[in-house]
SEDRENTI-908057 format. One record per residue: residue number from 1; residue in three letters; chain; z, x, y of N, C-alpha, C in turn. Coordinates in Angstrom, 3 decimals. Example, Ala and Ser with C-alpha at 12.3 -4.5 7.8 and 13.67 -1.06 7.14 Angstrom:
BEGIN
  pami  torlum  drenpa        nZ        nX        nY       caZ       caX       caY        cZ        cX        cY
     1     ALA       A     7.800    13.190    -5.690     7.800    12.300    -4.500     7.800    13.200    -3.300
     2     SER       A     7.080    12.850    -2.250     7.140    13.670    -1.060     7.870    12.900     0.030
***
This chain:
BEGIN
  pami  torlum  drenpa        nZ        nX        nY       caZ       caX       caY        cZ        cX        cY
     1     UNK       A    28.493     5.699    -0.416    27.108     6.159    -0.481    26.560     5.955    -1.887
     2     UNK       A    25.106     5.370    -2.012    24.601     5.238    -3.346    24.093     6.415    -3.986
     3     UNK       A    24.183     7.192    -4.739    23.357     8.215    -5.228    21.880     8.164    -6.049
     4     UNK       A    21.380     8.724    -5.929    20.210     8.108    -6.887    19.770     9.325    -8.120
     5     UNK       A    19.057     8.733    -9.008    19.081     9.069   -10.308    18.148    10.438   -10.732
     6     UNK       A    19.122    11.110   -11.061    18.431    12.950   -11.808    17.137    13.049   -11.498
     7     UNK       A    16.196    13.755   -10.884    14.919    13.594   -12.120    14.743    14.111   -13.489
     8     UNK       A    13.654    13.757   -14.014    13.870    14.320   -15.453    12.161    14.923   -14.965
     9     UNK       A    12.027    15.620   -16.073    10.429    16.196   -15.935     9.719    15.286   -17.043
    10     UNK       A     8.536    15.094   -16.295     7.625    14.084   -16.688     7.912    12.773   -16.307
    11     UNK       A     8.996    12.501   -15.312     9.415    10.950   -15.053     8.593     9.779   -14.762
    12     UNK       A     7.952     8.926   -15.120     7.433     7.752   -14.626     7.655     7.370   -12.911
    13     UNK       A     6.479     7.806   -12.262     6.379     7.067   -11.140     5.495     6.219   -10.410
    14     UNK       A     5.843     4.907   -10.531     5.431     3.958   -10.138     4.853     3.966    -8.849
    15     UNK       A     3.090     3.410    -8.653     3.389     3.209    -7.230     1.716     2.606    -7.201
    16     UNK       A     1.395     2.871    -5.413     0.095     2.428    -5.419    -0.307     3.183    -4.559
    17     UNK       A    -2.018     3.114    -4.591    -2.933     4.178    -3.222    -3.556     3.040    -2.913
    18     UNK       A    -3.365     3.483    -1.769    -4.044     2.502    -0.849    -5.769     3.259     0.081
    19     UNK       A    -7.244     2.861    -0.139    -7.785     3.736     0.300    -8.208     2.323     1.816
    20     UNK       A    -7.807     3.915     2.815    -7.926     3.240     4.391    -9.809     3.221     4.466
    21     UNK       A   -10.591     4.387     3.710   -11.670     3.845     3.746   -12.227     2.920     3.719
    22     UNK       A   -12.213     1.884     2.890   -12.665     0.520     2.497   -11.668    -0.812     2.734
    23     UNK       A   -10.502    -0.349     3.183    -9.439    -1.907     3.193   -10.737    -2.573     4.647
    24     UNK       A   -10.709    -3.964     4.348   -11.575    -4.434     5.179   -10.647    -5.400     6.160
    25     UNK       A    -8.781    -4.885     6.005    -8.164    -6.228     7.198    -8.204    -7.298     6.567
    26     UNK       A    -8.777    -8.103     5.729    -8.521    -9.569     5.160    -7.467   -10.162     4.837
    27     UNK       A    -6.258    -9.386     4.687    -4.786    -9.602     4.172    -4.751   -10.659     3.327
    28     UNK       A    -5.572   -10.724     2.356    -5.761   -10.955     0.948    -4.291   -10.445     0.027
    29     UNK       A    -3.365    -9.096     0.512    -3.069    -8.514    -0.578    -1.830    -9.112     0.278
    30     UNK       A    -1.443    -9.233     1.341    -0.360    -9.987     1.937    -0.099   -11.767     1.673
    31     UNK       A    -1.072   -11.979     1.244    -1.450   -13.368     1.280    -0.415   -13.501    -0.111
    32     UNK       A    -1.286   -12.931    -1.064    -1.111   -13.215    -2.213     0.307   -12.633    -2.627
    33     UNK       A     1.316   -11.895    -1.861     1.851   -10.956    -2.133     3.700   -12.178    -1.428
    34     UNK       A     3.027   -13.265    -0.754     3.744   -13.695    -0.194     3.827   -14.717    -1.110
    35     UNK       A     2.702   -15.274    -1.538     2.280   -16.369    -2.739     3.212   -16.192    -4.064
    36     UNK       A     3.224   -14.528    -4.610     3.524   -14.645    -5.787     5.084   -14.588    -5.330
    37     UNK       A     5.507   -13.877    -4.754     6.729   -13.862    -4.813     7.884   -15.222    -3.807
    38     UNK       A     7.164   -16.300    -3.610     7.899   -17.437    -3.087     8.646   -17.945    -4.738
    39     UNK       A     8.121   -17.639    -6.088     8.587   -17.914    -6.930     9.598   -16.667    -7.679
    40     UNK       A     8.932   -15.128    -7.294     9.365   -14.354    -8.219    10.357   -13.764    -8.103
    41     UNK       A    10.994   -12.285    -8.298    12.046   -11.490    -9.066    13.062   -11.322    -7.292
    42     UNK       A    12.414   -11.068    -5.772    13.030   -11.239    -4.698    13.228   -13.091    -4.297
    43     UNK       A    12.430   -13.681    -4.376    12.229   -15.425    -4.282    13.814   -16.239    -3.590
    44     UNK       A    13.090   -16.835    -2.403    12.194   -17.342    -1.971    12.042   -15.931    -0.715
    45     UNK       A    10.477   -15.903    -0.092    10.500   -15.597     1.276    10.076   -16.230     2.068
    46     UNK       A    11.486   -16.440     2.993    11.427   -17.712     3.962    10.542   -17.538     5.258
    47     UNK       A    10.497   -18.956     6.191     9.351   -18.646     7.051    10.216   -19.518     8.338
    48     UNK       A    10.240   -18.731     9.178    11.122   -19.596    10.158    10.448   -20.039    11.582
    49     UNK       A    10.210   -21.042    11.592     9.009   -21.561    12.856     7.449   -21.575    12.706
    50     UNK       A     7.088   -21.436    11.353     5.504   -21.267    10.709     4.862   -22.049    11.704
    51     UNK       A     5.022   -22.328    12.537     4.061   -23.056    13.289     4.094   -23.337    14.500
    52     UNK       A     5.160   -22.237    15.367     5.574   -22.414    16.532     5.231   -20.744    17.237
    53     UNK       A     5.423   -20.691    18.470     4.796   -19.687    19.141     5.613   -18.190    18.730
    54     UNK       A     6.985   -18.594    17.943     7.973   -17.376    17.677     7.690   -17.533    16.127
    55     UNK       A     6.576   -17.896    15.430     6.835   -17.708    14.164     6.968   -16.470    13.725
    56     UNK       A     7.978   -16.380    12.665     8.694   -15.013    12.066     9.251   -15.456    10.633
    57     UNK       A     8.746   -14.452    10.345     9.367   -14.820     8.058     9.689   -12.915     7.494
    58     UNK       A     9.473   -13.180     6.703     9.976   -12.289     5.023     8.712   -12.433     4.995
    59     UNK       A     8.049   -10.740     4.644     6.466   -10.410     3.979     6.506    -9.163     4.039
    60     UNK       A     6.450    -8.935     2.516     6.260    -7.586     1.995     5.294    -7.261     2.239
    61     UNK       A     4.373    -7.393     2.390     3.226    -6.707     3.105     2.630    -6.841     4.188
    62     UNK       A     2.247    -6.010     5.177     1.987    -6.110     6.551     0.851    -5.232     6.314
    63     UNK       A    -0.267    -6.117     7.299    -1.239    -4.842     7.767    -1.884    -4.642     9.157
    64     UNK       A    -1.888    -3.253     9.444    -1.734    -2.948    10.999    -3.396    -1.922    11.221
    65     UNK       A    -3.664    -2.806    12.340    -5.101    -1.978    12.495    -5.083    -1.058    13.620
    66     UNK       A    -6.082    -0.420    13.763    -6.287     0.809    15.156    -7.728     0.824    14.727
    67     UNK       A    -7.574     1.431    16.189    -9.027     1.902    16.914    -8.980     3.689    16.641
    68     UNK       A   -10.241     4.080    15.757   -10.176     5.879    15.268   -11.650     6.086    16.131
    69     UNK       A   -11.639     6.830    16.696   -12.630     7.514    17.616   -13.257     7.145    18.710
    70     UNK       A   -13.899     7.446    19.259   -14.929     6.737    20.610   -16.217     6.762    20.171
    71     UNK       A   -16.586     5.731    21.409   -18.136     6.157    21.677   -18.879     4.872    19.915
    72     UNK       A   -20.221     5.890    20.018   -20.543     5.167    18.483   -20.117     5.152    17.449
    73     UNK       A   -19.306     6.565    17.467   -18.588     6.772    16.133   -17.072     6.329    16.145
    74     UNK       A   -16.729     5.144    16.913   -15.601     4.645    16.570   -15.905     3.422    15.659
    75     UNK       A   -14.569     3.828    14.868   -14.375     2.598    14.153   -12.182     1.814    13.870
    76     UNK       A   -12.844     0.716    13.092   -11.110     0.516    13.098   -10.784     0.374    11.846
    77     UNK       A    -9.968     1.158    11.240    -8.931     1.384    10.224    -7.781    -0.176     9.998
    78     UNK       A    -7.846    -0.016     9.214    -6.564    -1.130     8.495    -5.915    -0.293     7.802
    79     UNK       A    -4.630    -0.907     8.031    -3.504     0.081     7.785    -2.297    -0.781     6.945
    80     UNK       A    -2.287    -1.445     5.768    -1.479    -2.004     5.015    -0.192    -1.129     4.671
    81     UNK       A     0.948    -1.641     5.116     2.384    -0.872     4.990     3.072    -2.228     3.784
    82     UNK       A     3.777    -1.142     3.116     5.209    -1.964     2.166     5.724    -0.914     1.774
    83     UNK       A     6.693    -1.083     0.935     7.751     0.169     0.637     7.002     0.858     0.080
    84     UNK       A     7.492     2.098    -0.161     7.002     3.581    -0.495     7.465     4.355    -1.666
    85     UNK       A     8.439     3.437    -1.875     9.249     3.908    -3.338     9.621     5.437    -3.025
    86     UNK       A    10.049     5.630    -1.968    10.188     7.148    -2.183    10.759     7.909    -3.201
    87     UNK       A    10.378     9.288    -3.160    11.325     9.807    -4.293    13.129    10.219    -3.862
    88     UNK       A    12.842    10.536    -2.160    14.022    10.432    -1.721    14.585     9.432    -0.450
    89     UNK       A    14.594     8.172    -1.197    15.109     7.084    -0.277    16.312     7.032     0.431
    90     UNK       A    16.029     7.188     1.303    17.638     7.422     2.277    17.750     5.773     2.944
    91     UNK       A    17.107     4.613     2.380    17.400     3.347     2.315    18.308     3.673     1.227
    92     UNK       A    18.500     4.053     0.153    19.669     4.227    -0.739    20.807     4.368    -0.786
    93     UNK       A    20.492     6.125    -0.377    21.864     6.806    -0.178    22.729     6.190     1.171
    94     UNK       A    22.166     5.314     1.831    23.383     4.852     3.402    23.896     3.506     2.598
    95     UNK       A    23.328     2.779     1.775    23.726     1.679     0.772    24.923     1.377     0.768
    96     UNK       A    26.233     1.091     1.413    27.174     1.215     1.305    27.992     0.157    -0.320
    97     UNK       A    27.003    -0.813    -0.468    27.719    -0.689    -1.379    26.686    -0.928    -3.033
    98     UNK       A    25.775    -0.242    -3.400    25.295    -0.406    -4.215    23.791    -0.814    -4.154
    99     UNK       A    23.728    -2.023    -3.154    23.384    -3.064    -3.510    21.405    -2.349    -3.830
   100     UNK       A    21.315    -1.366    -3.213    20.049    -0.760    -2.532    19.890     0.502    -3.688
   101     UNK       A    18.663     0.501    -4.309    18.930     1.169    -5.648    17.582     1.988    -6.338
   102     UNK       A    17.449     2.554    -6.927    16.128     3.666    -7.169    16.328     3.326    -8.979
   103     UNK       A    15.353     2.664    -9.691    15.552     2.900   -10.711    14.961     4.094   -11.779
   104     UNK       A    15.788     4.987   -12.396    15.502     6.012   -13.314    14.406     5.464   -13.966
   105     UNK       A    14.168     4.602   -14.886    12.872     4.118   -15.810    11.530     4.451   -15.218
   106     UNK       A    11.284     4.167   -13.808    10.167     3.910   -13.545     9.789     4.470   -11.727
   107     UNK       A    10.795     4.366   -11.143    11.026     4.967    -9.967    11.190     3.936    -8.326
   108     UNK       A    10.981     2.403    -8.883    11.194     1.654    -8.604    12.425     0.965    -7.588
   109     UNK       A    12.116     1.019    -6.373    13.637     0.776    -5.268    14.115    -0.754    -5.634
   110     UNK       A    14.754    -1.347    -5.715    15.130    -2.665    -5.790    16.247    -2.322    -4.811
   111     UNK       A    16.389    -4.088    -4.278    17.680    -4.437    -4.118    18.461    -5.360    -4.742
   112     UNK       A    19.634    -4.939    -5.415    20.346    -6.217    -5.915    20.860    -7.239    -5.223
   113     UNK       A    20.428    -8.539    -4.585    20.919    -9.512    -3.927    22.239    -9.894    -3.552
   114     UNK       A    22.690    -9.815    -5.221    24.363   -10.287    -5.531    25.521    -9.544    -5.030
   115     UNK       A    25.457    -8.212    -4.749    26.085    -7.382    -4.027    25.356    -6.757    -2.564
   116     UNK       A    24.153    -7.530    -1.908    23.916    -6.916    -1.000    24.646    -7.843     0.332
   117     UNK       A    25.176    -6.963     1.303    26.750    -7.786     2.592    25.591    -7.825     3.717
   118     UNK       A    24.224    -7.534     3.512    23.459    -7.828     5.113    23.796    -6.721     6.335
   119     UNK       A    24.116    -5.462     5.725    24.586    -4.995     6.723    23.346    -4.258     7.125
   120     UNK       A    22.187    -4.167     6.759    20.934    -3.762     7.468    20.781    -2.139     7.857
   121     UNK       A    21.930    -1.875     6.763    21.886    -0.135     7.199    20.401     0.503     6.445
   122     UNK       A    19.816    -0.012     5.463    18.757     0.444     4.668    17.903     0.476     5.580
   123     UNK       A    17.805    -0.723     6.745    16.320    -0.986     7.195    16.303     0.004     8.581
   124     UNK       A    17.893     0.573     9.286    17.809     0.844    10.186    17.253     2.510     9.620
   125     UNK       A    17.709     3.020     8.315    17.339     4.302     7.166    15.570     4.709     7.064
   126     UNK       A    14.918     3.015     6.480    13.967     3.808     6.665    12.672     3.493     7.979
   127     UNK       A    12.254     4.560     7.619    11.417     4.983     8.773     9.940     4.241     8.785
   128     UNK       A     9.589     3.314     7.580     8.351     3.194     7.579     8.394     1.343     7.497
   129     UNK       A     9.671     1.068     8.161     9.864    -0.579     8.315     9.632    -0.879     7.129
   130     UNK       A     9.905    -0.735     6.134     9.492    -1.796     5.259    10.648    -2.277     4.720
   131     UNK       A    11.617    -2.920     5.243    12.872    -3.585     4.860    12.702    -4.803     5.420
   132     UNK       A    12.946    -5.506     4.821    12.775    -7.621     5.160    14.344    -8.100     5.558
   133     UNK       A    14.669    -8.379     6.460    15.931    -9.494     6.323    15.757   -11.052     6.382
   134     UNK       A    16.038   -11.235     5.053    16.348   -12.581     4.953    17.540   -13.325     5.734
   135     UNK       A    17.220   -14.293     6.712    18.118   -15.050     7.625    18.582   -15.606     6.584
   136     UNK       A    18.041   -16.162     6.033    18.707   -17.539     5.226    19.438   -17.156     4.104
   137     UNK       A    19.508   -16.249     3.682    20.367   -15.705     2.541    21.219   -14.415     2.779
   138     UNK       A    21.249   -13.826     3.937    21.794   -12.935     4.778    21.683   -11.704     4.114
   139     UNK       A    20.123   -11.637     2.904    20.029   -10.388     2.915    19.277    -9.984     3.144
   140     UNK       A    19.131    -8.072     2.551    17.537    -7.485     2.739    16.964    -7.145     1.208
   141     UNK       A    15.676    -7.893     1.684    14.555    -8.079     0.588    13.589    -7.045     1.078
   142     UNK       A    12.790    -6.589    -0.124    11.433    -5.479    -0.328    10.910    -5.495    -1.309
   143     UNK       A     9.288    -5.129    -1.062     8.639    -4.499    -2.404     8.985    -4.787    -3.538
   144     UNK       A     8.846    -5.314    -4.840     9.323    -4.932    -5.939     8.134    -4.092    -6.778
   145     UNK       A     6.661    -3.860    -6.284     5.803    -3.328    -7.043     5.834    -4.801    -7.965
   146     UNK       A     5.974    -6.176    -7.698     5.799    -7.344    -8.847     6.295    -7.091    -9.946
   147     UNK       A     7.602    -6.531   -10.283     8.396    -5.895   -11.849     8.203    -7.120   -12.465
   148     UNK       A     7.870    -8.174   -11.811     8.122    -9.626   -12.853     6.815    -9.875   -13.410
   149     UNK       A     5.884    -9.241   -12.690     4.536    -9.208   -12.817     3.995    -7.876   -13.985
   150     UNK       A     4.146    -6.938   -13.639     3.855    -5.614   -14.805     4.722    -5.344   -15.673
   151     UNK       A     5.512    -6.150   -16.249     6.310    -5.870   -17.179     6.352    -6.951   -18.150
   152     UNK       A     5.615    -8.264   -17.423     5.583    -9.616   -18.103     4.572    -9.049   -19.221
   153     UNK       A     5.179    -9.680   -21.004     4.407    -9.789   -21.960     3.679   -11.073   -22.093
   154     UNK       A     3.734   -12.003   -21.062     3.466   -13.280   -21.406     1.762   -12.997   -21.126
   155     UNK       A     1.635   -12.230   -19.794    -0.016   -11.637   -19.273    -0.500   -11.109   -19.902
   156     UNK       A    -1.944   -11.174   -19.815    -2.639   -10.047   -20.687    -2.589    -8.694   -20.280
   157     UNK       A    -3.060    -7.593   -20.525    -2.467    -6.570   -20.424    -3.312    -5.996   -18.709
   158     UNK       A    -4.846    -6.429   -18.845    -5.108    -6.363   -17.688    -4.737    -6.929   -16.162
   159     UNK       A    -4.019    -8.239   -16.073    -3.255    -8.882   -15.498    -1.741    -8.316   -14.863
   160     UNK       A    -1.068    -7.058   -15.908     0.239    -6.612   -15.837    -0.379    -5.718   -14.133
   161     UNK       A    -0.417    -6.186   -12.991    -0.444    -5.375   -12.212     0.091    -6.041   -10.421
   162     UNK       A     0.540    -5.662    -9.334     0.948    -6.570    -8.430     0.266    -7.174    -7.884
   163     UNK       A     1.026    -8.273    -7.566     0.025    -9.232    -6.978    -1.282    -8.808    -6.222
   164     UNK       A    -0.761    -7.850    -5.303    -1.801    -7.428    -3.967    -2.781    -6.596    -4.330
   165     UNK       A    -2.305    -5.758    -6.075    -3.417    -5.147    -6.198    -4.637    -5.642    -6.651
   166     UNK       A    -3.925    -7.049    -7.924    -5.111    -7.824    -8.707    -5.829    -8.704    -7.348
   167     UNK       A    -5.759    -9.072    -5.908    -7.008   -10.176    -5.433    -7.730    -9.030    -4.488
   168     UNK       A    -7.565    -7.928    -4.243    -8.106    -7.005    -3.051    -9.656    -7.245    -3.371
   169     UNK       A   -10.132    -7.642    -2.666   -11.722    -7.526    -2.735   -12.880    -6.621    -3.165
   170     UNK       A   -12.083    -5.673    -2.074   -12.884    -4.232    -1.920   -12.651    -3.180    -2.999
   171     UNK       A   -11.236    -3.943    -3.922   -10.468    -2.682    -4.899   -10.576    -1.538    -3.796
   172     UNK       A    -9.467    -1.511    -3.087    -8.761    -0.599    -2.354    -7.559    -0.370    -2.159
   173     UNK       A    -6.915    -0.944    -3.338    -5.397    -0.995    -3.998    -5.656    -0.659    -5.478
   174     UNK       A    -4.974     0.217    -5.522    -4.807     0.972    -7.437    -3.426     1.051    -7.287
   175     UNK       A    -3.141     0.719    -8.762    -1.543     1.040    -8.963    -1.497     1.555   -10.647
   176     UNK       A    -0.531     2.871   -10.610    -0.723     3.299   -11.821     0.877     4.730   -11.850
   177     UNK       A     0.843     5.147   -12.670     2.171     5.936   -12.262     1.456     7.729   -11.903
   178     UNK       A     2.092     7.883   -10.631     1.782     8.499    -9.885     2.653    10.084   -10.292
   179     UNK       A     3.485     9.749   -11.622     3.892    10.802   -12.198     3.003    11.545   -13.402
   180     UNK       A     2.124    10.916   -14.108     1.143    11.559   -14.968     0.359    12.123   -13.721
   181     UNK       A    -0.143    13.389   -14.053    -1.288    14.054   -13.033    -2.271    13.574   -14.073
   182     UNK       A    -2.474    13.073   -14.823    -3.785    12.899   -15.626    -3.737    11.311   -15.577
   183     UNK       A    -3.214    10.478   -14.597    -3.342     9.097   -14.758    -4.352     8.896   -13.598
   184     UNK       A    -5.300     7.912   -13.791    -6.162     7.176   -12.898    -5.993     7.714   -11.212
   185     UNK       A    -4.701     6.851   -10.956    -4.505     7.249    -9.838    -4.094     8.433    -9.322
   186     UNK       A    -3.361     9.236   -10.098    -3.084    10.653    -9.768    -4.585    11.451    -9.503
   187     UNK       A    -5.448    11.034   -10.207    -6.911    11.931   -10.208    -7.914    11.180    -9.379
   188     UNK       A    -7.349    10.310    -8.701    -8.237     9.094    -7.623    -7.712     9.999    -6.367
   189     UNK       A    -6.113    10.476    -5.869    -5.201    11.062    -5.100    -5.942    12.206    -4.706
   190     UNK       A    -5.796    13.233    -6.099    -6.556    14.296    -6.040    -7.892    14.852    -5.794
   191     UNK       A    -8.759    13.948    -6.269   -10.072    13.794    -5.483   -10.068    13.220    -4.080
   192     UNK       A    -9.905    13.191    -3.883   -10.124    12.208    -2.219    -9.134    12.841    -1.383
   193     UNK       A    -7.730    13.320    -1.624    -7.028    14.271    -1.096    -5.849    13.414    -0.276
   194     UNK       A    -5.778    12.198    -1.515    -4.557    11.619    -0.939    -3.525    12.070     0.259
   195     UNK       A    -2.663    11.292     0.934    -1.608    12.080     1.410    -0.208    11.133     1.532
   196     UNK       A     0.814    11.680     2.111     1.841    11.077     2.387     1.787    10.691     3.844
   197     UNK       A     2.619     9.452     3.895     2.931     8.965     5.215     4.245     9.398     5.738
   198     UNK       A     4.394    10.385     7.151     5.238    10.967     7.663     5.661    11.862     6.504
   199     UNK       A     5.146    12.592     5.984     5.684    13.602     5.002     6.608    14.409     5.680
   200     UNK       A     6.742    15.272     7.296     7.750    15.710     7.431     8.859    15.498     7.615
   201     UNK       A     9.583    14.216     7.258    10.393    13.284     7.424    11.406    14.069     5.953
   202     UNK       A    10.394    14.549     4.836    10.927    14.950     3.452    11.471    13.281     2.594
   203     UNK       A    10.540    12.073     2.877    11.479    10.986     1.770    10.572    11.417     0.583
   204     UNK       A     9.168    11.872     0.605     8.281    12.105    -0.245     8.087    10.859    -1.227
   205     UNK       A     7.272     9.958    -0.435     6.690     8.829    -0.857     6.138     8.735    -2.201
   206     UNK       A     6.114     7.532    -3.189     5.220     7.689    -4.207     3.962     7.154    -3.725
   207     UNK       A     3.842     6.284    -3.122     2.675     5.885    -2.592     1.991     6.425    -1.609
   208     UNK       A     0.782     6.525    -1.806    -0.086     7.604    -1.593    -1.398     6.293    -0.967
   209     UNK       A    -1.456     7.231     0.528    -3.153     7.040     0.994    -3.857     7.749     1.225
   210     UNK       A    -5.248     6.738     0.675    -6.820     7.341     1.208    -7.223     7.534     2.136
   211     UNK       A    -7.653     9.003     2.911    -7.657     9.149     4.524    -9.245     8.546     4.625
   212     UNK       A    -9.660     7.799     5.283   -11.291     7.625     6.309   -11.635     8.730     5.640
   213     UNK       A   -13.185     8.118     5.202   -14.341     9.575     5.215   -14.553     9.786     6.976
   214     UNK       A   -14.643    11.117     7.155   -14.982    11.376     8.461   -16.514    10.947     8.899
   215     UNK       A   -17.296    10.605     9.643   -18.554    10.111    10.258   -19.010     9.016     9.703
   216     UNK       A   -18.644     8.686     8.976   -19.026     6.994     7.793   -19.941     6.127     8.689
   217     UNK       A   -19.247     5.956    10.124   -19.026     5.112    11.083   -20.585     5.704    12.252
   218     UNK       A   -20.974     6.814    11.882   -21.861     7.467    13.141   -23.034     7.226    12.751
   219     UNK       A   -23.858     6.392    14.114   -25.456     6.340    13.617   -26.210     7.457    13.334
   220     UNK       A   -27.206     6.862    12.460   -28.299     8.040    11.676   -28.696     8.648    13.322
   221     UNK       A   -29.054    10.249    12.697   -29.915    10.945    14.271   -31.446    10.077    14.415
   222     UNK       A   -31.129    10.654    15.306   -32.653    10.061    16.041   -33.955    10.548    15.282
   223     UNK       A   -34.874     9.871    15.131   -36.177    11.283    14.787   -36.856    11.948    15.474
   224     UNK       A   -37.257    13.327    15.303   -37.870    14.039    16.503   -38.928    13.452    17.246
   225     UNK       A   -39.183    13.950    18.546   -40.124    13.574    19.124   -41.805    14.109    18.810
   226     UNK       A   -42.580    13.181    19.058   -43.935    13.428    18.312   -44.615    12.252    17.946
   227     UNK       A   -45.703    12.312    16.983   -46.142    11.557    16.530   -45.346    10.105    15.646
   228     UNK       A   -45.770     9.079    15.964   -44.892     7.946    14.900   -45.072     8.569    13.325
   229     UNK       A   -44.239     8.557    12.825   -43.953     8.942    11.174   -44.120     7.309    10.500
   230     UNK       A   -45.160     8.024     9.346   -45.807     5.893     8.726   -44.621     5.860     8.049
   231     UNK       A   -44.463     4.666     7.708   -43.109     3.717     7.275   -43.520     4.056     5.826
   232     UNK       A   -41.890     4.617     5.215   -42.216     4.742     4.078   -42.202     3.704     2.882
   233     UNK       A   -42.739     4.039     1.637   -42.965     2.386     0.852   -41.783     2.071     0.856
   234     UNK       A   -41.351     0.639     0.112   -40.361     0.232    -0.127   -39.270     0.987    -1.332
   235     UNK       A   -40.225     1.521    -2.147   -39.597     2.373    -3.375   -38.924     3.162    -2.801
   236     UNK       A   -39.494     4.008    -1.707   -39.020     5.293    -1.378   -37.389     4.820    -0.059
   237     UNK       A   -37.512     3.632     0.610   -36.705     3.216     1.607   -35.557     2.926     0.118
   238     UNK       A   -35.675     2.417    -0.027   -34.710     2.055    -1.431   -33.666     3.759    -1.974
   239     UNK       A   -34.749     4.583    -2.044   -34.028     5.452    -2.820   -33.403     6.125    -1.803
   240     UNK       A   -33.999     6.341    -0.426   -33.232     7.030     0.621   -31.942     5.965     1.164
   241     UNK       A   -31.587     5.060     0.481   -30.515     3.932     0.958   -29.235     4.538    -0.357
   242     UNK       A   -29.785     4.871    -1.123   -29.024     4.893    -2.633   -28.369     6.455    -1.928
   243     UNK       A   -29.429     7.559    -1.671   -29.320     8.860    -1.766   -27.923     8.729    -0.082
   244     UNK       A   -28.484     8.088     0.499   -26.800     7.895     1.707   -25.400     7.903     1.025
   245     UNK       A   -25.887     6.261     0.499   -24.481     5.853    -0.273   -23.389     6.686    -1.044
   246     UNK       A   -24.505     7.247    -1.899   -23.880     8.506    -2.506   -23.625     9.886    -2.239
   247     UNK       A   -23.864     9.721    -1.086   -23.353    11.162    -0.324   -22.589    10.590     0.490
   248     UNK       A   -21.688     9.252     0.573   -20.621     9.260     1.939   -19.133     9.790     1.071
***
């Protein structure tokens, strides 16, 4: 069994929020996420039949949509999954031999390749699929949060971030350490009222999502019945467009 590392107070934890409000489905952050890492720190992720009716590969990022409500006020959610970095990865602890690992520095799961035997006990561990088996190298690949990417001095400093977070369109990927309560994303979490995925499970995820604003999706009411109401100027249609926005 692998054990994983003390906490200390104040520990660095790495991670990302994902807000389900605004992801728009484009898999932009999968795209790119498959892009950077055919070269990087997991490399290669293979693709087996890319072009046949069973195509199947290695991709750290997946995104899964649904249908949230009826009627007018339904809408559909995108739902981007990859590892979770938990704080208590029980992809770890079944590790039989190492290979599957939580790093102290930063909070970061890796797997070490060189000692990993394919025995797929991590992926059958966790609960939120995000374990890859590589056919062609007979192991299991995940997530790295791009360590080759935010740690590189060669980038500028705005650049140090993962692939999937730097092309998102909508910026509906933040990544920042989720152990300062006074960091970006900790106070992005806290406002909006982040949450965990399957929290009663107890892995206690670092990565954190943005739930749907509730009614976003529901047409304006009707106007009462009566007389036609004159169309208001353009100044005033303008400011009642602004005064929405900023109340969703």
């Amino acid at each position: 069994m692998t054990s994983l590392p003390a906490p200390q107070p104040g520990q660095k934890k790495l991670g990302l929020v994902i807000d389900l409000d605004i992801c728009v489905g484009c898999h932009a952050c999968a795209t790119a996420c498959k892009e950077w890492n055919s070269g990087g720190h997991m490399a290669p992720l293979p693709d087996f039949e890319p072009y046949g009716a069973g195509a199947w590969g290695v991709w750290f990022n997946r995104i899964h949509s649904f249908e949230e409500g009826e009627g007018e006020g339904a809408r559909t959610v995108h739902f981007p999954k990859s590892c979770l970095h938990c704080e208590e990865p029980q992809c770890v602890t079944v590790c039989p031999t190492g290979a599957s690992y939580k790093r102290a520095e930063d909070g970061i799961v890796l797997v070490n390749e060189a000692i990993c035997i394919g025995c797929k006990l991590c992926s059958w561990a966790c609960p939120y699929g995000a374990r890859e088996f590589d056919a062609d190298a007979g192991v299991m690949k995940k997530c790295t949060l791009c360590i080759d990417r935010i740690y590189n001095d060669n980038l500028a400093p705005e650049d140090r971030q993962p692939a999937c977070v730097m092309v998102c369109p909508v910026n509906a990927r933040h990544f920042g350490d989720l152990g300062d309560p006074d960091s970006e994303v900790s106070e992005l979490v806290a406002s909006r009222r982040g949450v965990d995925l399957l929290p009663e499970l107890g892995y206690r995820p670092v990565n954190k999502y943005l739930p749907p604003r509730p009614g976003r999706m529901l047409p304006p009411p009707a106007p009462p019945a009566g007389p036609e109401a004159p169309m208001p100027a353009p100044g005033e249609r303008l400011l009642r467009w602004v005064d929405r926005l900023l109340s969703r």
